[in-house]
Structure formats: C-alpha cells, structure tokens
C-alpha positions in Angstrom: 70.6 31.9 77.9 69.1 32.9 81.2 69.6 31.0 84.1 67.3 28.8 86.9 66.3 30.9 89.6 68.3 29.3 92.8 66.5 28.7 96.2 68.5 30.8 98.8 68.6 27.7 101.3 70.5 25.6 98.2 73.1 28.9 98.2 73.3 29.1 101.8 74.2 25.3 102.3 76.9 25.7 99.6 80.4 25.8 100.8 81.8 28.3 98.7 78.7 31.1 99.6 80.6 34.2 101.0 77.1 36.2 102.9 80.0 39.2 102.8 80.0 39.3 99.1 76.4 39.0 99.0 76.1 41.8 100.9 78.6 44.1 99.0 76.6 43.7 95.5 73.3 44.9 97.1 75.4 47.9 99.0 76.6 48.0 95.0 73.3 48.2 93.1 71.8 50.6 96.2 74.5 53.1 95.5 73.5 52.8 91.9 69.9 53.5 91.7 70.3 55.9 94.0 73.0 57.7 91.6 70.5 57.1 88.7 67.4 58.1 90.3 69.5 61.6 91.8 70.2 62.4 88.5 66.5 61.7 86.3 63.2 63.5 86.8 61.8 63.3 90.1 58.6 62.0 88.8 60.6 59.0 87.9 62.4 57.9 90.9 59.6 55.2 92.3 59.0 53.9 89.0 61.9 51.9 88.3 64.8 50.0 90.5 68.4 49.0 89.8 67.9 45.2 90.0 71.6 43.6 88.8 74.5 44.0 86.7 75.3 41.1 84.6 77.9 40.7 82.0 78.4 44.4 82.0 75.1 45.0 81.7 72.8 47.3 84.4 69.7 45.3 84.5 66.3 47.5 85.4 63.0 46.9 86.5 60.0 49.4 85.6 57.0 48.9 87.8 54.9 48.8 84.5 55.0 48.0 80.9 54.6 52.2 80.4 57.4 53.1 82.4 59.9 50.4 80.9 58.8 52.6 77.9 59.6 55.6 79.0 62.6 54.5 80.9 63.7 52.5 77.3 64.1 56.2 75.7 65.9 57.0 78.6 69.0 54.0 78.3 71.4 56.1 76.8 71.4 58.9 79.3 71.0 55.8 82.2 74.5 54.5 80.8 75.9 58.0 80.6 74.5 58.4 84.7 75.9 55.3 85.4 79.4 55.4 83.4 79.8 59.0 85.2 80.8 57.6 88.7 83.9 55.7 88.4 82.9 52.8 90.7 80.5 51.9 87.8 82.6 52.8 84.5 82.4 49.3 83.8 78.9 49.2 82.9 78.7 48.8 79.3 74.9 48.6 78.2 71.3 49.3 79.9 68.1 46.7 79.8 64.8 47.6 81.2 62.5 44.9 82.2 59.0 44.8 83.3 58.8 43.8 87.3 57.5 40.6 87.2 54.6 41.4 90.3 53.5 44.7 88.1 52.8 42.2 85.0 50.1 40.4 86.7 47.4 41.2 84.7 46.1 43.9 86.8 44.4 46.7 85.2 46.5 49.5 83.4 46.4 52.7 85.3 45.8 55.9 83.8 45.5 58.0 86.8 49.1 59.5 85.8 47.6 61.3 82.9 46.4 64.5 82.8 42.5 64.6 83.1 42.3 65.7 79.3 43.9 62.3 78.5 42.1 60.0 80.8 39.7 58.2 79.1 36.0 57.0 79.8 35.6 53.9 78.3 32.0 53.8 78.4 31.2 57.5 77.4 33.4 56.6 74.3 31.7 53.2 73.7 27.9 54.5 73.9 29.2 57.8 71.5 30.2 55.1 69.1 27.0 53.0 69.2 25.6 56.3 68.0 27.3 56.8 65.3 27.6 53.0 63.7 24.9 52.7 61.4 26.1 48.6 60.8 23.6 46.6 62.9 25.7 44.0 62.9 28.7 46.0 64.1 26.3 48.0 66.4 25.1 44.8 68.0 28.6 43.6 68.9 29.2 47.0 70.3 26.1 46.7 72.8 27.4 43.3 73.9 30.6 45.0 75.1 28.8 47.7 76.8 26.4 45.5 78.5 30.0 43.7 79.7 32.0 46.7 80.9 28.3 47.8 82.7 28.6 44.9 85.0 32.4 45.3 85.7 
C-alpha cells in the first residue's frame, strides 16, 4: 500500500530525522542512475531518472508514458546494470513509473520519430473524408476537422 507523501517541515521537526542519512541515499541513488545511464543507449540517458529504492526494489521515473515503455523492455538488463556493482547487489526487481509533471496532459510529442513516421493529423483526416462514402460517418469526420483547424 503506498504511503502519504510527508511535508519536509513535519520530517525536519521530528526528533529522530538524521539530514546525514538523508543525504547519503540521494549520494546513493546519484551514483545509481549515473551507473545505469553509463551503461544504456546514449539516446536514453535524459529520458529517465533513478528516483528510490524501496523494499529491494529500484524505483524509476520515465519523462513520458513512451519511454516508461521503452525503458519497461529494458528492466531486465536495468537489474543486471544495477546488480553488477556490488554497492547495489541488493536490488532485487525494477519498476518504471511515469514522472508525475510529464503526465499532465500535455500533448504527446513525436518529434523523436523519424520524419517518415511523424504524422500529419490533418493531411490524414481530409485523405479520409475522401475516401468515406458514409455521409453520416463523413459528416462526423468534417466536425473533427473543422476542430483540429481551430487548434
């Protein structure tokens, strides 16, 4: 079950909060990502961060839902990265996660893919109007294009 995000002021003011140990995990999960991202496609080293370990588990954040795919195929050789330096042997299963400010909503970028798969939506969308012969189906079609015109 996960568990309630604490305010930093409410850790601060406890008596048992050790700043040194604090300190040591994010020296920790630095070392980490930067062991990971040394040892994966370069093209892959600002999509991602090491975010935690918890339970054993390294804990990842993709900066969109189409690299947490791409880094999802990749767990298996992440744990093997990760399991090769000894300081983080422990480390016993991989979970990528979607960074919760690239979820926002915002529009999915493309602009990664070659040009041959980059797609115009409205090229595609007047080439279908042309081909539909359904008027009903044809009519719903020039709605959307009259929509994605004013976008």
């Amino acid at each position: 079950m996960p568990t309630t995000p604490k305010l930093l002021s409410s850790i601060i003011k406890n008596q048992g909060f050790d700043a040194s140990s604090l300190v040591k995990k994010v020296q920790l999960l630095k070392r980490l990502d930067q062991v990971i991202k040394s040892q994966l496609p370069e093209n892959m080293s600002g999509k991602f961060e090491v975010a935690n370990i918890r339970d054993n588990t390294l804990i990842i954040l993709a900066n969109s839902p189409s690299w947490a795919t791409r880094l999802h195929y990749q767990q298996q050789q992440i744990l093997v990265i990760a399991r090769s330096s000894h300081e983080f042997a422990f480390i016993d299963s991989v979970k990528v996660k979607v960074s919760p400010s690239s979820s926002d909503g915002s529009k999915n970028d493309n602009s990664e893919l070659p040009a041959s798969h980059q797609v115009d939506g409205t090229k595609t969308l007047s080439t279908l109007i042309d081909q539909v012969d359904d008027s009903h189906l044809k009519s719903a079609l020039e709605r959307l294009q009259k929509h994605t015109q004013k976008s």
